[in-house]
N, C-alpha and C positions, 0 to 999 in steps of 0.2 A: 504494500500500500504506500503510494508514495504521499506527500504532505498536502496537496491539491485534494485525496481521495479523502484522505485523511479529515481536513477541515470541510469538504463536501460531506458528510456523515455527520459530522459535528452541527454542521449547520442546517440539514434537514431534518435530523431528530429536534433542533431546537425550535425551529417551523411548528412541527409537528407537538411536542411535547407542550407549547407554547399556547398552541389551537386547543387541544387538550386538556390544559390543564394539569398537566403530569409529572411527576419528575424527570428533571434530565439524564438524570443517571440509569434510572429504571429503562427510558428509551431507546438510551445506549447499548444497555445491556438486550434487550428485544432486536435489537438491530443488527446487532454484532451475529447475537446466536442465531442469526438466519443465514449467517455465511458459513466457513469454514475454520476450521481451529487456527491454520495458517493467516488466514486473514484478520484473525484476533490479536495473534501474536505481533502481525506487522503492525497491527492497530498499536498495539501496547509499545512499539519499537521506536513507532512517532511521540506517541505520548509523550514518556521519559525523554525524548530529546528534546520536547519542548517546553516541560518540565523543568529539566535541566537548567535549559539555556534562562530561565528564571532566578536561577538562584545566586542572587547578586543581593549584595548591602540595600542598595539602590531599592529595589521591589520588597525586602523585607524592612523596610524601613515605612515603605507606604501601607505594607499588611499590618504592621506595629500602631502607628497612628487611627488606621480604619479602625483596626479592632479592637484599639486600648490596651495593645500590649500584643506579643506572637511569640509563643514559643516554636522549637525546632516541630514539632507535628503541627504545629497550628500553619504555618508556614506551608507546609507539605500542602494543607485544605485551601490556604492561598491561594498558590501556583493550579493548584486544580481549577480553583474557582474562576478564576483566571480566563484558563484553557475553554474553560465553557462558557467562557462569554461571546468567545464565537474568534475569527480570524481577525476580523476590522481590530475588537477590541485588545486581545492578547499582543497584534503588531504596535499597537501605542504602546499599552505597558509594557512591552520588552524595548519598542524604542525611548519612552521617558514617564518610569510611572506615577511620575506626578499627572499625567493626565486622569488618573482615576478621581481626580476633582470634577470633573466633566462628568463621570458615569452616572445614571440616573439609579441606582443601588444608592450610592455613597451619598448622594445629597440628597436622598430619600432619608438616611441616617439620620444625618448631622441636622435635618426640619425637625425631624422627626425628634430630636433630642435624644433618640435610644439609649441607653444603660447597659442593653448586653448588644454589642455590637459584632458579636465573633458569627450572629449568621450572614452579615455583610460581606459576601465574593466568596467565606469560607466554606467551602465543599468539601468535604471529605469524600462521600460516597462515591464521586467520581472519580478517585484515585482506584478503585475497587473495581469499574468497568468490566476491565478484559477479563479479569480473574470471575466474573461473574457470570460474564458471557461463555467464556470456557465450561464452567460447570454444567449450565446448563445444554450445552453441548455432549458433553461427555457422563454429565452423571455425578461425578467426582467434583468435590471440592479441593482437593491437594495436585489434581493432573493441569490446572495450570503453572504452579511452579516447577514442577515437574521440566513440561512443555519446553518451559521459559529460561530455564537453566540450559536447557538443549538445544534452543532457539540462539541464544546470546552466545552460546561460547562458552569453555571454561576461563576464558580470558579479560570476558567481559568485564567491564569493572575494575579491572588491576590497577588502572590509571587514577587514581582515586583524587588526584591534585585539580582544583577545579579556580579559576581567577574568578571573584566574587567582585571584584573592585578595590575600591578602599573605603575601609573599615571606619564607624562612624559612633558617637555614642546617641543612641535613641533616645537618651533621656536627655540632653540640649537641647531644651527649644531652640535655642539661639541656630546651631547646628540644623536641625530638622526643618526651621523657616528657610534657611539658606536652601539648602538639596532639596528639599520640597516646596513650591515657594510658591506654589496654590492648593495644594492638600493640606500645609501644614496650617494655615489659618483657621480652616476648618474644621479643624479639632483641638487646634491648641489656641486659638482665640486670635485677636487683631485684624490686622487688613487684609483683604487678599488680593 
């Protein structure tokens, strides 16, 4: 599945699940288990690389802000949330995620005055996609890692060194108005 087929699935389950009324994950997973197990595995090959290519200072610094705080899993439902917000939206926040001042979630939030803000872009279930769709595929809840270890390589992963950027302390506003400098008004107060 190359990143075109990829974001095309993504973007028709969200049509769909949208019209619906559904969860997006759930219709990921309905989607996926009508193809092939290979086709799951490629699914999940894009994923993590787009996933990946997420995990910089920079976007954990705007998941920190949205959600009043990220830990390392909460970040993981981030970069998920992310991912599902479609192509348009993921290309800004991987190009500068202070644009998630724009997103209509996020200043749905900050009207809204929320208190728990961690279901704002935070997804988890759909880190869980493939592996779901595989099940349902196969029967098995354990034959996607299985799969997926056999898929990748035993090499996969070795390289474990990953450039995040540079490193920043989240609790500066002074810091966080700078690097984010339309998000951070928005939740840490002044002008934007």
């Amino acid at each position: 599945m190359n990143i075109d087929r990829f974001w095309d699935v993504i973007e028709s389950v969200r049509s769909a699940a949208a019209e619906a009324g559904d969860p997006l994950d759930e219709g990921l997973v309905k989607q996926l288990a009508n193809g092939t197990k290979q086709e799951v595995l490629e699914y999940a090959e894009r994923f993590d690389e787009l996933h990946d290519a997420l995990y910089r200072w920079d976007v954990w610094a705007a998941a920190y802000l949205i959600g009043g705080g990220c830990s390392d899993d909460s970040f993981m439902d981030f970069r998920a949330g992310v991912i599902a917000l479609g192509r348009e939206w993921y290309e800004r926040v991987a190009a500068a995620p202070d644009s998630l001042a724009g997103h209509p979630a996020v200043l749905q939030a900050v009207n809204a005055n929320a208190r728990d803000r961690s279901e704002v872009l935070f997804y988890e279930d759909v880190n869980y996609v493939a592996a779901g769709a595989f099940e349902r595929i196969t029967g098995d809840a354990d034959a996607f890692y299985e799969a997926w270890h056999s898929f990748r390589g035993a090499n996969a992963g070795s390289d474990n060194t990953v450039d995040m950027g540079e490193d920043f302390d989240f609790d500066d506003n002074d810091e966080m108005r700078r690097r984010l400098p339309r998000l951070a008004p928005l939740f840490l107060g002044g002008s934007v």
